[in-house]
VMD Tcl script that draws the C-alpha trace (Angstrom):
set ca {
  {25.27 -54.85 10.41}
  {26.99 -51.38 9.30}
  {24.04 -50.49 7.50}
  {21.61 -51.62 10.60}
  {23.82 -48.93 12.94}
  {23.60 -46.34 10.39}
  {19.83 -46.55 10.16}
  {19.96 -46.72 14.02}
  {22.15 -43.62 13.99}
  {20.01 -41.47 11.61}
  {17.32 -42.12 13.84}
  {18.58 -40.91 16.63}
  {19.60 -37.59 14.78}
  {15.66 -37.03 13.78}
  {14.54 -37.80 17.54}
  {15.55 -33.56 18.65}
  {13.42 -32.83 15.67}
  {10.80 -34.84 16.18}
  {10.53 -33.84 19.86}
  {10.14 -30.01 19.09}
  {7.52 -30.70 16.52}
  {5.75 -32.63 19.34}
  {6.19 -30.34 22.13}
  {5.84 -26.57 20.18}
  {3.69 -27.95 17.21}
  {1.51 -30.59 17.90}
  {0.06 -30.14 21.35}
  {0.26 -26.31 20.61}
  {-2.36 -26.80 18.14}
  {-4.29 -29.98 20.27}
  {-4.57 -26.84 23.07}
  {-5.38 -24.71 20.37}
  {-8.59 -26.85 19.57}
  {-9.29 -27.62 22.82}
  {-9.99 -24.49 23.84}
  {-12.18 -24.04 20.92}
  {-14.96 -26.36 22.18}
  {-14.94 -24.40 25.80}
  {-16.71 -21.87 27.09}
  {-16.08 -18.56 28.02}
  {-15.39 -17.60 31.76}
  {-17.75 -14.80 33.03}
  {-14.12 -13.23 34.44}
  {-11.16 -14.80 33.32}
  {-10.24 -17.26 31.49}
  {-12.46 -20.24 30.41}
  {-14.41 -22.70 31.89}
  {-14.63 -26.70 31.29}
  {-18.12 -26.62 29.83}
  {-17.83 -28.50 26.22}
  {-19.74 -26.73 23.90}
  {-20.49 -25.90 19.85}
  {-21.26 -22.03 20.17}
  {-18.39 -20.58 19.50}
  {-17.95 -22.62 15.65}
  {-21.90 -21.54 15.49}
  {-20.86 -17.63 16.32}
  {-18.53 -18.24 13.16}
  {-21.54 -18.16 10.75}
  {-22.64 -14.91 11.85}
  {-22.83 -12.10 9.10}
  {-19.88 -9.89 10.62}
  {-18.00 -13.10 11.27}
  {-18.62 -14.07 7.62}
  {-17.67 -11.16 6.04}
  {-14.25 -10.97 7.66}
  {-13.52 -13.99 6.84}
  {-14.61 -13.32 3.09}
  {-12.66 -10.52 3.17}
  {-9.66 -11.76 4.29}
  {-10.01 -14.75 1.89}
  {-10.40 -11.83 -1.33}
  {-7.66 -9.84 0.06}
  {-5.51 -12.82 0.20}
  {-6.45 -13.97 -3.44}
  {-5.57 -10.79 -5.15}
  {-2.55 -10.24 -2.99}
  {-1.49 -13.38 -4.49}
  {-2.77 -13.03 -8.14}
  {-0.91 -9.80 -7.80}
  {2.37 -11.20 -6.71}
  {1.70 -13.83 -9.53}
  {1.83 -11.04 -12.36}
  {4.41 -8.81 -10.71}
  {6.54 -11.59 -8.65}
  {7.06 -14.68 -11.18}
  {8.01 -12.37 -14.32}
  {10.51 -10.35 -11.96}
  {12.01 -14.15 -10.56}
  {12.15 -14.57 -14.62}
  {14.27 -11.96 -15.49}
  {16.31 -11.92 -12.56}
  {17.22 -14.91 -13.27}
  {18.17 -14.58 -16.87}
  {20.53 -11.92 -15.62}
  {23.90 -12.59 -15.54}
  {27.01 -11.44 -12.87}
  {27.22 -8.20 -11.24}
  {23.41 -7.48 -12.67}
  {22.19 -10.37 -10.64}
  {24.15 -9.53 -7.49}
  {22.65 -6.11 -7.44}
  {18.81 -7.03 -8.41}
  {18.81 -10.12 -6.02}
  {20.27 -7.38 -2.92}
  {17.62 -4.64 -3.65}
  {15.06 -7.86 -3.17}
  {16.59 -8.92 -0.07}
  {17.95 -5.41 1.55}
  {13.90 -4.93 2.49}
  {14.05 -7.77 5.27}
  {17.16 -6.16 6.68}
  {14.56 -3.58 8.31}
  {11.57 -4.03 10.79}
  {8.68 -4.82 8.63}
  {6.96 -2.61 10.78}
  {9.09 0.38 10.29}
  {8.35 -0.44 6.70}
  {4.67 -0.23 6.85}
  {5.15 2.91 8.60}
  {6.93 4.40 5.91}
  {3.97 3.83 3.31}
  {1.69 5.18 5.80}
  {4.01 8.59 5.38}
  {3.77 8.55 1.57}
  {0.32 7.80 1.53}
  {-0.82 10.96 4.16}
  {-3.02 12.93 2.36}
  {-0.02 16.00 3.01}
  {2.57 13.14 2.41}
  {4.67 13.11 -0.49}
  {2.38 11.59 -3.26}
  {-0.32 14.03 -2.97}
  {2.06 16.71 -3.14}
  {3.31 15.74 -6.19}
  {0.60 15.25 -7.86}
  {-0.92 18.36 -6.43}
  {1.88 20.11 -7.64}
  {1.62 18.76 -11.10}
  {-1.76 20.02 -11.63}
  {-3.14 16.06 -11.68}
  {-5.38 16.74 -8.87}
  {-6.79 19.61 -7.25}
  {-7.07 18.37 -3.94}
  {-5.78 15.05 -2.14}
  {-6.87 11.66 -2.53}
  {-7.60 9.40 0.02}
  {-4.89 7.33 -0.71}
  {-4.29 5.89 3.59}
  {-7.04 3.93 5.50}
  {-8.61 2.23 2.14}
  {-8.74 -1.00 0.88}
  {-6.27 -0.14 -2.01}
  {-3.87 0.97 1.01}
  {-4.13 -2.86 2.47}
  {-3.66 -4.41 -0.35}
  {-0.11 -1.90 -1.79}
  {0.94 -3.29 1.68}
  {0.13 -6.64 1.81}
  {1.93 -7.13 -1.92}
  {4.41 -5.24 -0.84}
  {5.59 -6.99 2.16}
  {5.26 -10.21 0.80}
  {6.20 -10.36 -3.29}
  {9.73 -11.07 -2.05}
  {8.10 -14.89 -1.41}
  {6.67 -14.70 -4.90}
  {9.91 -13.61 -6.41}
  {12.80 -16.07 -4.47}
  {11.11 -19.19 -5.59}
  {10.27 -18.05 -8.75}
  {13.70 -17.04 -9.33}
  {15.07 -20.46 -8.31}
  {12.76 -22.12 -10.13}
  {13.93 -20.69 -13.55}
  {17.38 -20.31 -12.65}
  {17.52 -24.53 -12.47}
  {15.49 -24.62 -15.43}
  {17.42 -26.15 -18.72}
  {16.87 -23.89 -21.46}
  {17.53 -26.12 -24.11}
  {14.57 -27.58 -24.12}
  {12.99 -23.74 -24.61}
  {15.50 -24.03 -27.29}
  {14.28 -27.28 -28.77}
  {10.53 -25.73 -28.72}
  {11.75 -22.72 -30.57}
  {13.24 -24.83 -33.36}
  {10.60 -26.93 -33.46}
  {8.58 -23.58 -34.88}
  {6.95 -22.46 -31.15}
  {6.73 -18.81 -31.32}
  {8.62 -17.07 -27.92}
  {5.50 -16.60 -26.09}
  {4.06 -20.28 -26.99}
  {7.07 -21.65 -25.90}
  {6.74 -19.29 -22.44}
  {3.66 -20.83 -21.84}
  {4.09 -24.48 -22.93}
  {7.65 -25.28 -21.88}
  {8.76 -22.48 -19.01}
  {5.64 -22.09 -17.34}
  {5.38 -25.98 -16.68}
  {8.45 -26.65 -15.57}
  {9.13 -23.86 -13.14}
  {5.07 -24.42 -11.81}
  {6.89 -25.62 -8.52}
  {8.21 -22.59 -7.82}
  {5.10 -20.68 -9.12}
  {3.03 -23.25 -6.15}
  {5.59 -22.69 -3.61}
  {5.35 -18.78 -4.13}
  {2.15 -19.16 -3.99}
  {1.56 -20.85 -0.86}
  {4.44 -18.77 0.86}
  {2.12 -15.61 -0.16}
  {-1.24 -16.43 0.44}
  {-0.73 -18.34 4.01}
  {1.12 -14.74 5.55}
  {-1.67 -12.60 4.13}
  {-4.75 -14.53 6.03}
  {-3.05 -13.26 9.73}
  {-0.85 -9.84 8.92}
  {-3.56 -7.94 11.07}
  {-0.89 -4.74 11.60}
  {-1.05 -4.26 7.92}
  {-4.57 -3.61 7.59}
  {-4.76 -1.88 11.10}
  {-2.10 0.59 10.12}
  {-2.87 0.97 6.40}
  {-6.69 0.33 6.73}
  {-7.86 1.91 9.61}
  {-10.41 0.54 12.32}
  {-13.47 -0.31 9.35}
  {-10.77 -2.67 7.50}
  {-10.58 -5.76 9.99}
  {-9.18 -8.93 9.20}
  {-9.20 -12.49 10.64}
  {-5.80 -11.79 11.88}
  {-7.07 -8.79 13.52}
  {-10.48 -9.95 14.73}
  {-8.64 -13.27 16.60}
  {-5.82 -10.03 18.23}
  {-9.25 -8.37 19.32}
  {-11.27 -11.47 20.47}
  {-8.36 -12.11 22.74}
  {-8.32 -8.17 23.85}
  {-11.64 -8.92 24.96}
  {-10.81 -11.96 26.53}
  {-13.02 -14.11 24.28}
  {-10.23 -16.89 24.27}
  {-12.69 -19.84 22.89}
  {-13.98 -17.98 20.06}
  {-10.57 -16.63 18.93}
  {-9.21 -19.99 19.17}
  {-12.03 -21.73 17.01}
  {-11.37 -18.69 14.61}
  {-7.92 -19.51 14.48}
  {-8.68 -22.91 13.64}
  {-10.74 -22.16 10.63}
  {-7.89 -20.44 9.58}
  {-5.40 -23.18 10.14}
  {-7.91 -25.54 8.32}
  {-8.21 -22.86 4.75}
  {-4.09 -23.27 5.01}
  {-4.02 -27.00 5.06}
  {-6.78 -27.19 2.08}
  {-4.22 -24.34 0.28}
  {-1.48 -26.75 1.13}
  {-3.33 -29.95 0.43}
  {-4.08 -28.43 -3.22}
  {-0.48 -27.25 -3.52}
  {0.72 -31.08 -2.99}
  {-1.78 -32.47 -5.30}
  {-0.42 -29.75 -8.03}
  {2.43 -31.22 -8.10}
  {4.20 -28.50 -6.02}
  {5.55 -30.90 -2.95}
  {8.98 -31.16 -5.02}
  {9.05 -27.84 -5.53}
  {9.54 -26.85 -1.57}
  {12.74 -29.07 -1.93}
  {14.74 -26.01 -3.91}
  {14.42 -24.11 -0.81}
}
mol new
graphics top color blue
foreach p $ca { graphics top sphere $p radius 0.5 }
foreach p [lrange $ca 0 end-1] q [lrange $ca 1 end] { graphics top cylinder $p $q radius 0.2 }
display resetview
């Protein structure tokens, strides 16, 4: 009976939950979808009229390419966070005391500011008067400024910058739980240090590596005011393009943009689960 009441109990604790992924997650996406299969009001608005235009406008060349775009963008933003994120969680984590404190602070102090004011700030240092090109004016490496703003190497310093932080947490969790005696073992069982990196480590911190992953890639399909304020008007993304379909009042074609967009994030996530990486969101 006890055990009946406590099930009973538990149940009731999930229903708030349950309720606001219902009301603010689940019909927000239904209306979402809906109003990708309607047309567009000559005004306002939209109008009842079902129809398949605006997932046909999708395959359009300039449509195509955004999308493309965004999809390389996010790929390198993530094999970059891969090479520069997951050896950074490593270390981190083999630190010990005070060391840690400090390293794990300078990761965190960064979401203490506006991430716009932070974008903002590269867009200073990147100027072509702005403090890089001076320097390297003044060294003699160039003789005159690079265009270092408004360039796809400019959305791309940005997008890893503002989101390696997701790389780096999980990573560093990952290996921080991870029992080094079985490195050990491999070692004196005659695996050279890098063999045993890549046989034993890498394995069993890959959940962390999947989560870091998916918690970089997702954000860097939609951060439109990266690109707008590092990239300039020629550098749209989808983020951006569904900001200026709804500018223009184009609601059904932003909303069957956006859910392309949801549906690439569920595949990511569906290929993240069958990796293995579903136990790996637990450490978080």
């Amino acid at each position: 009976m006890m055990d009946r009441r406590n099930s009973a109990f538990f149940r009731l604790l999930r229903l708030p939950m349950y309720l606001w992924m219902i009301a603010f997650v689940f019909v927000s996406l239904l209306y979402i979808l809906c109003l990708s299969f309607l047309t567009r009001g000559e005004t306002l608005g939209v109008t009842n009229r079902f129809t398949l235009e605006n997932y046909a406008r999708l395959f359009d060349p300039q449509y195509v390419r955004v999308l493309l775009g965004s999809l390389e963008l996010a790929l390198l933003t993530t094999g970059i966070s891969i090479l520069v994120g997951y050896p950074f969680g490593y270390f981190m984590a083999r630190l010990k005391g005070r060391a840690r404190s400090v390293v794990m602070l300078l990761v965190i102090v960064p979401f203490w500011t506006n991430a716009l004011i932070r974008i903002y700030g590269w867009r200073i240092l990147l100027f072509a008067n702005g403090p890089i090109n001076s320097a390297l004016l003044g060294l003699g490496l160039i003789r005159e400024p690079l265009k270092l703003l408004f360039s796809d190497g400019a959305v791309l310093l940005g997008m890893v910058y503002a989101l390696i932080p997701f790389m780096i947490l999980p990573s560093f969790t990952a290996v921080d739980k991870l029992d080094f005696s079985v490195v050990e073992a491999a070692r004196d069982l005659g695996a050279r240090p890098f063999s045993a990196f890549l046989t034993v480590t890498v394995p069993l911190t890959l959940p962390g590596l999947l989560a870091g992953c998916v918690l970089v890639f997702i954000p860097s399909m939609g951060l439109f005011f990266l690109s707008d304020l590092l990239g300039g008007s020629k550098n749209v993304l989808a983020g951006g393009l569904i900001q200026k379909l709804i500018g223009s009042r184009n609601i059904p074609l932003a909303a069957a943009l956006s859910v392309v967009l949801l549906a690439v994030t569920s595949a990511v996530i569906a290929v993240y689960r069958k990796l293995g990486g579903s136990n790996g969101m637990g450490m978080y």
